[in-house]
Structures are given as C-alpha cells and as structure tokens.
N, CA, C and O of each residue as an XYZ file, in Angstrom:
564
protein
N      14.331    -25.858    -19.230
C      14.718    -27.107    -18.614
C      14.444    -28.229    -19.606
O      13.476    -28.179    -20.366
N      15.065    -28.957    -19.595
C      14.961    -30.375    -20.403
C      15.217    -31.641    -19.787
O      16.252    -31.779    -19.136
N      14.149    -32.879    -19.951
C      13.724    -33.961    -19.006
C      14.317    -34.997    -20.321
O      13.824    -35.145    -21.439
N      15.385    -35.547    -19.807
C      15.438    -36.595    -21.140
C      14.460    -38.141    -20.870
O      14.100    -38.255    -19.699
N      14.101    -39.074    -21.634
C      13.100    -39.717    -21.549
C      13.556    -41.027    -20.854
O      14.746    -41.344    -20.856
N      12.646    -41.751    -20.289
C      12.974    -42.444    -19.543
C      13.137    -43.708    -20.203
O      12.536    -44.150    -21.182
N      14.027    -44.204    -19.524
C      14.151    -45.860    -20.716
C      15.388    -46.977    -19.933
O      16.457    -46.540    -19.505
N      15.055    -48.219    -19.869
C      15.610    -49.429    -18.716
C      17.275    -49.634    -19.109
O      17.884    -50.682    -19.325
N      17.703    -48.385    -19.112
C      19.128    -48.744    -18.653
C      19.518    -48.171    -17.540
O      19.049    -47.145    -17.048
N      20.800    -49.151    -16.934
C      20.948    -48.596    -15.772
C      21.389    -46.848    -15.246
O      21.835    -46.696    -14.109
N      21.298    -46.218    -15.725
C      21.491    -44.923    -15.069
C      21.823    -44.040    -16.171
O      22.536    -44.391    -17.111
N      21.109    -42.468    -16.007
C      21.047    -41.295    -16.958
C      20.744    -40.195    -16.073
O      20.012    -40.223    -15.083
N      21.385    -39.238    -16.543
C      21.209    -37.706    -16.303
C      19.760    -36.986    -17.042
O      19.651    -36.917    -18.266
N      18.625    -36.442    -16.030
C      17.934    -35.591    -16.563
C      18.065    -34.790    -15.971
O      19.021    -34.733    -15.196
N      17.064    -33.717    -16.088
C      16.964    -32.075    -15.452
C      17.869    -31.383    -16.093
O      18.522    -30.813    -15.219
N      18.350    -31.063    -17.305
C      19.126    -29.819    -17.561
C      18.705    -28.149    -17.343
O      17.671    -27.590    -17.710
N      19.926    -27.549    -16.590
C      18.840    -27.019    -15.985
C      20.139    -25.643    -15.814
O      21.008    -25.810    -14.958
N      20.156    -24.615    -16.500
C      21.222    -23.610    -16.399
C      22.624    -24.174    -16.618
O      23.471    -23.379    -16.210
N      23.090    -25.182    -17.081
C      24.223    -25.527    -17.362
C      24.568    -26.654    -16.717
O      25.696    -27.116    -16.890
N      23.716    -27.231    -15.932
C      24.252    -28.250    -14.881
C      22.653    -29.649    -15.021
O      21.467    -29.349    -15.154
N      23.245    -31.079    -14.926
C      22.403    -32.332    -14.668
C      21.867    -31.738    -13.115
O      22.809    -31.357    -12.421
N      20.796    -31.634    -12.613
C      20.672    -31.768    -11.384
C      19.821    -32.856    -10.839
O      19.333    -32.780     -9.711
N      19.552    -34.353    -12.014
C      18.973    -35.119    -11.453
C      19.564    -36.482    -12.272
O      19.754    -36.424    -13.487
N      19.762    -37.378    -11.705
C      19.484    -38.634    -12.351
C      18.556    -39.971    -11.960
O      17.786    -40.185    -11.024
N      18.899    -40.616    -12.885
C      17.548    -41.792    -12.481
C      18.753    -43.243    -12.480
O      19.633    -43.299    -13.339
N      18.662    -43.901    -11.823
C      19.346    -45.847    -11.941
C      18.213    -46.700    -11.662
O      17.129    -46.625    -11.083
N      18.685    -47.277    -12.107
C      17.943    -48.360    -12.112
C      18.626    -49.766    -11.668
O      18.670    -50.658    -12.516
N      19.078    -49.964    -10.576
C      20.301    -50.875    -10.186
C      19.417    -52.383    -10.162
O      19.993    -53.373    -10.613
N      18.327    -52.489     -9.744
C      17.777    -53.517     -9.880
C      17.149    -54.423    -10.710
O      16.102    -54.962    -10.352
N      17.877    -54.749    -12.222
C      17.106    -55.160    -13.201
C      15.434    -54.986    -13.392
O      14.474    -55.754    -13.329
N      15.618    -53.605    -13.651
C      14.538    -53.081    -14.021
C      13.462    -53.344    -14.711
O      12.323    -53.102    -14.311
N      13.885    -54.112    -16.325
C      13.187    -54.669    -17.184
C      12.309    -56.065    -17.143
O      11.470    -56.552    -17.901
N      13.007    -56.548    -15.679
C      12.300    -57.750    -15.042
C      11.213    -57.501    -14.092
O      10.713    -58.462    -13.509
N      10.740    -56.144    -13.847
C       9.556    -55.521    -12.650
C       8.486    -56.516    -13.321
O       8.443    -57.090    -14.409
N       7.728    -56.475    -12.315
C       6.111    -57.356    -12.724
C       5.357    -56.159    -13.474
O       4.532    -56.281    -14.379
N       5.777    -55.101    -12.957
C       5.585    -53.440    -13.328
C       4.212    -53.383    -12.442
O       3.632    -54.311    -11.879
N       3.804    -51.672    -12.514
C       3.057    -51.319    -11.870
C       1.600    -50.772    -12.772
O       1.893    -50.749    -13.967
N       0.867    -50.552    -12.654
C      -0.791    -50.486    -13.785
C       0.235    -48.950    -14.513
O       0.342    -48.641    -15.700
N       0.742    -48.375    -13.505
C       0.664    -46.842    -14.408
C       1.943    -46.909    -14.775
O       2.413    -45.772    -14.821
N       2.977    -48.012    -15.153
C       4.360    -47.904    -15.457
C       4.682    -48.741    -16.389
O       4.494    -49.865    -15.925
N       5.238    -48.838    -17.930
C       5.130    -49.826    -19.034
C       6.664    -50.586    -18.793
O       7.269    -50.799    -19.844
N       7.026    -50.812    -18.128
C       8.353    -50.949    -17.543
C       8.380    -52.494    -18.039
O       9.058    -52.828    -19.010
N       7.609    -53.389    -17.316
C       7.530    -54.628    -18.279
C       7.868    -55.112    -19.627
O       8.338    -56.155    -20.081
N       7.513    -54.129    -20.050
C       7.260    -54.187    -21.639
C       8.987    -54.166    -22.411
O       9.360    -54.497    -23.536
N       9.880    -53.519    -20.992
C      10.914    -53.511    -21.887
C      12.047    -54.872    -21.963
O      12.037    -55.673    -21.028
N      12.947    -55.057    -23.055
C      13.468    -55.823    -22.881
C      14.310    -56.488    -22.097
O      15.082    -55.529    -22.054
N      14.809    -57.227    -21.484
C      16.091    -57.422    -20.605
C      17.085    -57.069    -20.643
O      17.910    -57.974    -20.768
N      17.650    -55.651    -20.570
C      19.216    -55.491    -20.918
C      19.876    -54.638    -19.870
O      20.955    -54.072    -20.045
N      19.170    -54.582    -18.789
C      19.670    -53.609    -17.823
C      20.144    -54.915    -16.764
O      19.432    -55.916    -16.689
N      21.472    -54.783    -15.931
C      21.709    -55.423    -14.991
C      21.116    -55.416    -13.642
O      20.051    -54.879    -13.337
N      21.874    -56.033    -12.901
C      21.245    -56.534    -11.553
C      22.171    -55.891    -10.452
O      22.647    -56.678     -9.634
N      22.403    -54.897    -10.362
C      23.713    -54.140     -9.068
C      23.329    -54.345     -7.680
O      22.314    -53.886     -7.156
N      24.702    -55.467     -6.817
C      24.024    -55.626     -5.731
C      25.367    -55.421     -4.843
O      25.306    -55.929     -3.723
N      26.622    -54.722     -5.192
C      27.364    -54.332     -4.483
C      27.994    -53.064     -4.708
O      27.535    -52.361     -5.609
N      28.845    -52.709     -4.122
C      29.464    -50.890     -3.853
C      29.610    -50.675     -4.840
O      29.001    -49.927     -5.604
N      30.826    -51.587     -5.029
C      31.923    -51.202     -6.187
C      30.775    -51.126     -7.908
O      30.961    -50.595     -9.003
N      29.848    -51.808     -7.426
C      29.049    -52.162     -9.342
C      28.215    -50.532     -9.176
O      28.048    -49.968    -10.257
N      27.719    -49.796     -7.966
C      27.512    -48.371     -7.927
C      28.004    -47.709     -8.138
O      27.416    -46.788     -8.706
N      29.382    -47.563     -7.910
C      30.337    -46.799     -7.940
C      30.894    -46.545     -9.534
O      31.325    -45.476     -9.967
N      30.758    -47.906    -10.331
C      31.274    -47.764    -11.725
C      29.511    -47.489    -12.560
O      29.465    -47.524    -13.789
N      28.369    -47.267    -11.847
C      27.236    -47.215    -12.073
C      27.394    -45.303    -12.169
O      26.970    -44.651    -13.123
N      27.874    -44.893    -11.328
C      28.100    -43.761    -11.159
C      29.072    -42.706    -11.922
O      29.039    -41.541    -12.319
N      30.296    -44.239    -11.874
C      31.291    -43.231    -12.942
C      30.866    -43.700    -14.855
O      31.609    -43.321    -15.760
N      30.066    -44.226    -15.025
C      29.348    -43.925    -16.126
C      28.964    -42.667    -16.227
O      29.399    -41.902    -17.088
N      27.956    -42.303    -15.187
C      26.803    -40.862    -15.563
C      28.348    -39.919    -15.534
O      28.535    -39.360    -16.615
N      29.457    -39.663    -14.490
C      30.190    -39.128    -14.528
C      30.616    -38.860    -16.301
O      30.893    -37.731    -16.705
N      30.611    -39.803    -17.010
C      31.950    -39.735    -18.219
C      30.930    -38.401    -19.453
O      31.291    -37.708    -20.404
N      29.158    -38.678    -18.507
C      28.456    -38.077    -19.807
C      28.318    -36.400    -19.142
O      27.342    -35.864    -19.667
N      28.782    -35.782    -18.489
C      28.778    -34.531    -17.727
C      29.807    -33.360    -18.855
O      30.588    -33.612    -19.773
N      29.608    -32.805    -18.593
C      29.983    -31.808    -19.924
C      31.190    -31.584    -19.037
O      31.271    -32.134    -17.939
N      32.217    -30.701    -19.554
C      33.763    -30.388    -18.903
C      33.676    -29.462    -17.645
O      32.992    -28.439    -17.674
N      34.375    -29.839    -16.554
C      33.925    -29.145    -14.973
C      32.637    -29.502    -14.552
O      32.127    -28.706    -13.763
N      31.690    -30.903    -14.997
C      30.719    -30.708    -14.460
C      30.741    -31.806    -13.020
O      31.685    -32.596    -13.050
N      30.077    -31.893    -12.144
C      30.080    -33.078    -11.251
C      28.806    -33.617    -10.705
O      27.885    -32.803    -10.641
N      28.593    -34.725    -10.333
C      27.746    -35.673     -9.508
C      27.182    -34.611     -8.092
O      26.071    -34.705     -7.571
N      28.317    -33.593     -7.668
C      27.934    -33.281     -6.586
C      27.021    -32.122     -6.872
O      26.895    -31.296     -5.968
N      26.378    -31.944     -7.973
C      25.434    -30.821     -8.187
C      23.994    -31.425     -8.104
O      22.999    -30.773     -7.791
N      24.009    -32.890     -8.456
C      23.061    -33.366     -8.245
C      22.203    -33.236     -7.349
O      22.624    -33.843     -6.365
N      20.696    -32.529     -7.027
C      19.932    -32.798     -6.027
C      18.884    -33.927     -5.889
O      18.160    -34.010     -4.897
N      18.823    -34.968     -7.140
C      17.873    -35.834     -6.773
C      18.331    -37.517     -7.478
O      18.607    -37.582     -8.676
N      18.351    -38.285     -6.946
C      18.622    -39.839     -8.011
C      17.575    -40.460     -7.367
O      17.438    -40.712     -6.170
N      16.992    -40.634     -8.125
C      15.732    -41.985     -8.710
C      15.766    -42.897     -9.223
O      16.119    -43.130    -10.379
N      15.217    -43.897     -8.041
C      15.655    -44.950     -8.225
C      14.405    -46.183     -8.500
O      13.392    -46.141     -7.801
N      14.533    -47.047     -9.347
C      12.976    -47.602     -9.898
C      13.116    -48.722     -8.346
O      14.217    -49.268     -8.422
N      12.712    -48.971     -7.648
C      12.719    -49.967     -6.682
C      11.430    -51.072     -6.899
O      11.249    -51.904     -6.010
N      10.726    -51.064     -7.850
C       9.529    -51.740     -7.823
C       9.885    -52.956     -8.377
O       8.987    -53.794     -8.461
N      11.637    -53.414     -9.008
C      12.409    -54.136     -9.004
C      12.353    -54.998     -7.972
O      12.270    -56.182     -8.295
N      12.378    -54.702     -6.631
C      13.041    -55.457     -5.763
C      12.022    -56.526     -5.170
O      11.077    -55.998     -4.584
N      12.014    -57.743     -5.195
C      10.608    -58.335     -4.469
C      10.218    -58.195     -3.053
O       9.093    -58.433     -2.615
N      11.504    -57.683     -2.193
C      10.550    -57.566     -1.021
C      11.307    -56.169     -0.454
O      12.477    -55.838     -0.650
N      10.230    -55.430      0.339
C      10.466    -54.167      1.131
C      11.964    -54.424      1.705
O      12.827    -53.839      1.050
N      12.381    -55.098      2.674
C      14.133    -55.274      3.241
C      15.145    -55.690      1.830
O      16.373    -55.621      1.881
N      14.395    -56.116      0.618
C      15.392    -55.802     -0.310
C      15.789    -54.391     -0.422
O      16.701    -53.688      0.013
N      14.673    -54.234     -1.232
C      14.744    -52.411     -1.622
C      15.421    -51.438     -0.622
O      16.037    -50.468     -1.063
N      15.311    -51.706      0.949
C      15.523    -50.935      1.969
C      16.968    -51.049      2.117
O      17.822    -50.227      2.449
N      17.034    -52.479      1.733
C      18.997    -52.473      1.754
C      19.707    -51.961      0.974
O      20.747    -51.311      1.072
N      18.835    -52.421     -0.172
C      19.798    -51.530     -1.520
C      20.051    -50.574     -1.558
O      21.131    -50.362     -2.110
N      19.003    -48.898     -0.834
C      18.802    -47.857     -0.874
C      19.583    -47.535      0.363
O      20.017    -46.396      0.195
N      19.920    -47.940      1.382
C      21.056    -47.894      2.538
C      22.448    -48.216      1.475
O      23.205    -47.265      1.281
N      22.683    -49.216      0.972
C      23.355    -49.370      0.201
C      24.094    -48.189     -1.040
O      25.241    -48.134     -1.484
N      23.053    -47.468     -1.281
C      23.468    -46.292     -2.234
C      23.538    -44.928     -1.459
O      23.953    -43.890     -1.973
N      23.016    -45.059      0.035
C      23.135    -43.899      0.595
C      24.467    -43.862      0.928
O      25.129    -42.854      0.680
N      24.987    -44.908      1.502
C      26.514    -45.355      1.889
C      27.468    -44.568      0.461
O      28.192    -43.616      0.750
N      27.405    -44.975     -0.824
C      27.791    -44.622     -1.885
C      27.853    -43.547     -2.041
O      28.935    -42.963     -2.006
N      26.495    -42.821     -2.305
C      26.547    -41.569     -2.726
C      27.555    -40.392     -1.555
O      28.358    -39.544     -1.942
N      27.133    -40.740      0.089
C      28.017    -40.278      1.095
C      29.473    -40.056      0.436
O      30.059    -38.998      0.202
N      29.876    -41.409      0.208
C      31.479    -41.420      0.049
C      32.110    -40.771     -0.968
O      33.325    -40.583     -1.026
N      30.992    -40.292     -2.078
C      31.634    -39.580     -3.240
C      30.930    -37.745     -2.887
O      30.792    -36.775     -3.631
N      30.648    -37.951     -1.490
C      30.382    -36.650     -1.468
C      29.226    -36.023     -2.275
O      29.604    -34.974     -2.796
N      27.836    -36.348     -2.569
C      26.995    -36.409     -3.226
C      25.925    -36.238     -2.155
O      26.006    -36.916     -1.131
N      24.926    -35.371     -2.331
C      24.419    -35.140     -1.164
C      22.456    -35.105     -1.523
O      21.543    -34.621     -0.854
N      22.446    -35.776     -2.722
C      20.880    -35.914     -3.105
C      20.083    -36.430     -2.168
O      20.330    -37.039     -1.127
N      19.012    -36.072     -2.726
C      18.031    -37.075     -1.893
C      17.361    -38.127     -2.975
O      17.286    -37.803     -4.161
N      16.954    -39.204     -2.579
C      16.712    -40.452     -3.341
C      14.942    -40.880     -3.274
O      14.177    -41.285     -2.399
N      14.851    -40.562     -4.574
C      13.715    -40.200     -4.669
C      13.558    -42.190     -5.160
O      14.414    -42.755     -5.841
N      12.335    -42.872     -4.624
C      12.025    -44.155     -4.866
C      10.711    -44.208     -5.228
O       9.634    -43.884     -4.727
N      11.250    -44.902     -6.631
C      10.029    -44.868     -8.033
C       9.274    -46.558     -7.053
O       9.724    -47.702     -7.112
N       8.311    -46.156     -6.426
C       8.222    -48.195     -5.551
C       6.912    -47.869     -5.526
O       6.321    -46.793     -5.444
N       6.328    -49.765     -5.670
C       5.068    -50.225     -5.349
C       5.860    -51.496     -4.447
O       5.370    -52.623     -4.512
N       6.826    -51.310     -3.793
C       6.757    -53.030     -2.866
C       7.351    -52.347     -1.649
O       7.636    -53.008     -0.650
N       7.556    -50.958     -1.714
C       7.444    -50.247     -0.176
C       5.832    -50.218      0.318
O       5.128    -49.434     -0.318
N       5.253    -50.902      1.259
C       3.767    -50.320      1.626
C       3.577    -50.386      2.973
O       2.406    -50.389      3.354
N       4.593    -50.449      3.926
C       4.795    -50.651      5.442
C       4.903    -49.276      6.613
O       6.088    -48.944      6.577
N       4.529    -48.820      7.113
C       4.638    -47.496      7.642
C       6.176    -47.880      8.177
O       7.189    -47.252      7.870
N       6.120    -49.053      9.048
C       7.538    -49.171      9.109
C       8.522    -49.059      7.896
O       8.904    -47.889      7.876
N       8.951    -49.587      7.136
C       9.660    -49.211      6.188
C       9.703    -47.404      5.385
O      10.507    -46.672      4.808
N       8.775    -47.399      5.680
C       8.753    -45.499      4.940
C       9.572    -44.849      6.337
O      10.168    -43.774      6.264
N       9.504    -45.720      7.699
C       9.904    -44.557      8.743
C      11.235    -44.822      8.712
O      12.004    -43.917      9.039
N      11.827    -46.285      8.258
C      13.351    -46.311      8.130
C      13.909    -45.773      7.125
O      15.043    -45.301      7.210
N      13.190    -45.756      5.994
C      13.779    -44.938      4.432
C      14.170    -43.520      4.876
O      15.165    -42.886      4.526
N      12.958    -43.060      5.915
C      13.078    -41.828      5.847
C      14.248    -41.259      6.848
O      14.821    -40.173      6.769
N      14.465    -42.450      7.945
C      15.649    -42.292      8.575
C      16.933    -42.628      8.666
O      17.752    -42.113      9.426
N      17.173    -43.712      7.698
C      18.444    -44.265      6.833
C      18.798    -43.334      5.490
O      19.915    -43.238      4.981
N      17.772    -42.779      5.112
C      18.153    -42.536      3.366
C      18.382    -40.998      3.317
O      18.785    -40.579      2.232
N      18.240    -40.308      4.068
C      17.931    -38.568      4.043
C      19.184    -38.390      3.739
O      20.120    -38.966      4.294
N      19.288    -37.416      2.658
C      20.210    -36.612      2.550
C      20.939    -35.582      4.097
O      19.966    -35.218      4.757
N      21.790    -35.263      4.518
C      21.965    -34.658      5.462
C      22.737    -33.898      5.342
O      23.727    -34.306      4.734
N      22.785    -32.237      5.865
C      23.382    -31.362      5.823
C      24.603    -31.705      5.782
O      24.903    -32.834      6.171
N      25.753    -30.678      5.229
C      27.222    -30.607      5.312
C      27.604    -32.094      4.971
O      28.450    -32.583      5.720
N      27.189    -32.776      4.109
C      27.699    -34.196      3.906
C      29.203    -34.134      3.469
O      29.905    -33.373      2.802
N      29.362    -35.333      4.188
C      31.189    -35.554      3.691
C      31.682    -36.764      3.504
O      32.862    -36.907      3.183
C-alpha cells in the first residue's frame, strides 16, 4: 500500500492499494488559513489552496482527482474522503459544508464515508447530526 503525503492543496488521491485510489483527502475550506491544531503544522503552510463553498466548485474539485486515476479507474471505488474541517470557524459551518459534499458525492454515485480531520466539531449535538446527515448508506444512487 502506498499513502502519498499530505500537503494544502485542495484534493489528492491516497491509499494505493491493488490497483485502485481507495481514499482521498480535500480540503475545500482554505486550509492553509486553519489557526491549526497543537498536533497539525497546517498553519505553517502557505496560502494557495481555495475556499469551496458551492456544488458546482465540488464537483470540478472532484473532476480534478478524476483526471489523476489511471485508465478505467473511478471515484466510485473510493471508500473514504477526508476532509480537513478545522478550516471552518464554527461547528454549523463545517456541518453544512459536509451535508454539502454528502449531497455531491450521492449524485456522482460515490458512496464513501467522510472521514473529518476537526477540532471546531466539540458538541455531542453536532457529532449526532454528522453522524446522521453524513453516513454513507447502503445501495447509494
């Protein structure tokens, strides 16, 4: 398996893994602007990642990672996208955005689960809506 390294642009394929990406990471929320977290150097990087706050800027967020997939490969093999949310300043940001990409990923038939890199989720409420807005769900279509 091979983990490619992590770094503040908006979106990359890791996990190689028998012939297939089965993970990626975005970063839709101008990442390089986080206050960052003690165990994350994320700060440190420069400003060059954007700010994605509608469908359509996911969707061409997406058909990027698409163009880097080797021939016959697809998005829908994916089982995990990670997403840095420690971007967002408040919990109903992050919570929208991530409803926001669940909507997305649905429509392209993508059936991951969304793994959230966050220090500004800390609400039991909010973990109980993530967990009931954001789930991947059987037979997705």
């Amino acid at each position: 398996m091979r983990t490619d390294a992590d770094d503040a642009v908006s979106g990359y394929l890791r996990c190689w893994e028998n012939g297939t990406w089965w993970a990626a990471t975005i970063n839709p929320a101008g990442r390089s602007r986080c206050t960052g977290c003690a165990f994350c150097p994320t700060s440190l990087e420069p400003p060059a990642d954007p700010v994605l706050t509608l469908e359509h800027e996911l969707h061409a967020l997406l058909d990027g990672l698409e163009l880097q997939l080797p021939p016959g490969g697809t998005l829908q093999s994916l089982r995990e996208v990670a997403v840095s949310t420690a971007c967002y300043r408040t919990e109903d940001a992050a919570l929208e955005a991530m409803v926001m990409l669940r909507k997305v990923l649905r429509s392209r038939r993508i059936n991951a689960r969304i793994v959230l890199l966050s220090s500004v989720l800390r609400t039991r409420e909010a973990f109980r809506f993530s967990w009931l807005n954001m789930s991947p769900r059987l037979g997705c279509s």
